[in-house]
VEXROPA-810116 format. One record per residue (C-alpha): residue number from 1; residue in one letter; x, z, y. Coordinates in pm, 1 decimal, decimal comma. Example, Ala and Ser with C-alpha at 12.3 -4.5 7.8 and 13.67 -1.06 7.14 Angstrom:
residues 2
+-----+---------+----------+----------+----------+
| num | residuo |       xx |       zz |       yy |
+-----+---------+----------+----------+----------+
|   1 |       A |   1230,0 |    780,0 |   -450,0 |
|   2 |       S |   1367,0 |    714,0 |   -106,0 |
+-----+---------+----------+----------+----------+
//
This chain:
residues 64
+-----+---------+----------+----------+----------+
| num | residuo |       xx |       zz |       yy |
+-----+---------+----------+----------+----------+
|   1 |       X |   1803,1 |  -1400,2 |   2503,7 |
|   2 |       X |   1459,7 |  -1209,3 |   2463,8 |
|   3 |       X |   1160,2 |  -1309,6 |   2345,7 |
|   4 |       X |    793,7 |  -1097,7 |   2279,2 |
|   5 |       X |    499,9 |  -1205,3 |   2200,2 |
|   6 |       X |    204,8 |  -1052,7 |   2412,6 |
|   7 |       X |   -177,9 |  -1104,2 |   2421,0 |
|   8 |       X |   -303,6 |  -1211,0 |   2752,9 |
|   9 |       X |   -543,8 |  -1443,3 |   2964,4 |
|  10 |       X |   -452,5 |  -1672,9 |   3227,0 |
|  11 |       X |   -614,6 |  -1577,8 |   3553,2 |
|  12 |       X |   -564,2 |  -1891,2 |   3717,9 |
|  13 |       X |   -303,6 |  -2185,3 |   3743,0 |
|  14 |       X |   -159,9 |  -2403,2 |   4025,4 |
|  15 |       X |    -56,7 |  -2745,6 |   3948,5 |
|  16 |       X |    166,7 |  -2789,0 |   4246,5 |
|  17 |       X |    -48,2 |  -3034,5 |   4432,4 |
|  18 |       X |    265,4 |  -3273,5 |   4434,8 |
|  19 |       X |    475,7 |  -2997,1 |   4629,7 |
|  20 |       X |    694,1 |  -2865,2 |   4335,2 |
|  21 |       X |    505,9 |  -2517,9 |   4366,7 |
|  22 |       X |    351,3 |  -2462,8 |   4055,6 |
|  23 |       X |    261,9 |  -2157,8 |   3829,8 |
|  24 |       X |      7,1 |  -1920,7 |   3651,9 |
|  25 |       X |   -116,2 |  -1582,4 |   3711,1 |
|  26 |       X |   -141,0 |  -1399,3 |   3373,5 |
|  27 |       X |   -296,9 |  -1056,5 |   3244,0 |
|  28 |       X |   -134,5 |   -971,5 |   2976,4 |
|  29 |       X |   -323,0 |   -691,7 |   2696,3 |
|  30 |       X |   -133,8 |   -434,4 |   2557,0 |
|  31 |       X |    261,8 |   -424,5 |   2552,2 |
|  32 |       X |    453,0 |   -133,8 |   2436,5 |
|  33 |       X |    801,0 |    -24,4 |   2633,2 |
|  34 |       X |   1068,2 |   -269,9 |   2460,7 |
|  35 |       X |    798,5 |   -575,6 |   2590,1 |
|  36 |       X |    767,8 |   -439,5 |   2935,4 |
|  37 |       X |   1104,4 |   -377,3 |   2944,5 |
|  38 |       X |   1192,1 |   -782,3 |   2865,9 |
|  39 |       X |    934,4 |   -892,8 |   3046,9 |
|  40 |       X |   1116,5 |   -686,2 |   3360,6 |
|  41 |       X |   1399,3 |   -830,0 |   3289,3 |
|  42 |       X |   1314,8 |  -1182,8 |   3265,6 |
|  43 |       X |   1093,6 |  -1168,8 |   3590,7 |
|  44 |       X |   1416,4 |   -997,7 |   3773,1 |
|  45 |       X |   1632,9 |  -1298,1 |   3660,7 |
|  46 |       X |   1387,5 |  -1564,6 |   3797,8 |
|  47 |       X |   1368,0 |  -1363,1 |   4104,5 |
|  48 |       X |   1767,9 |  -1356,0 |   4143,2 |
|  49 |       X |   1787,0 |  -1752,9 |   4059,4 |
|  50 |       X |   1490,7 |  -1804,8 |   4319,9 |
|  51 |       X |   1683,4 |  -1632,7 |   4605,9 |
|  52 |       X |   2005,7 |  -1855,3 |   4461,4 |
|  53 |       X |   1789,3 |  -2145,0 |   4560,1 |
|  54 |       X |   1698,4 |  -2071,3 |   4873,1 |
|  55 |       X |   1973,1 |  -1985,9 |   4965,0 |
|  56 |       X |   2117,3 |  -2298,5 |   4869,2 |
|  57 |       X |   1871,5 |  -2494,5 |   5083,5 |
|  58 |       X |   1866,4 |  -2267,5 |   5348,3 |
|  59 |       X |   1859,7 |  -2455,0 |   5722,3 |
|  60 |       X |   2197,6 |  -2328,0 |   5796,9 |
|  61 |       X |   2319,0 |  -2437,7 |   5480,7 |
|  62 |       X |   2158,8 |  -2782,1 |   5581,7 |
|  63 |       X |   2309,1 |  -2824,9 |   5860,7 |
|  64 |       X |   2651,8 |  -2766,1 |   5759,0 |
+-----+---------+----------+----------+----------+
//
């Protein structure tokens, strides 16, 4: 486990609007390379557990 501590603004938010779809955009300030590098990282892992959960619910999965 990583964790850095960054500067940044949030750029806007959505709430989900009931849909489970729900997040923040966020500009972060400065980072030097060892916070880019977990921030990387940690974005890559979300993206590899997103695809695990669609593929999971996936039609043809569904209708199994």
């Amino acid at each position: 486990m990583s964790t850095c501590e960054l500067q940044g603004r949030v750029l806007y938010m959505h709430s989900g609007g009931g849909f489970g779809v729900f997040g923040m955009g966020v500009l972060f300030e400065e980072m030097d390379a060892e916070q880019h590098s977990a921030i990387e990282s940690w974005l890559r892992e979300l993206a590899k557990q997103s695809k695990r959960e669609l593929a999971k619910n996936s039609p043809a999965q569904l209708k199994g």
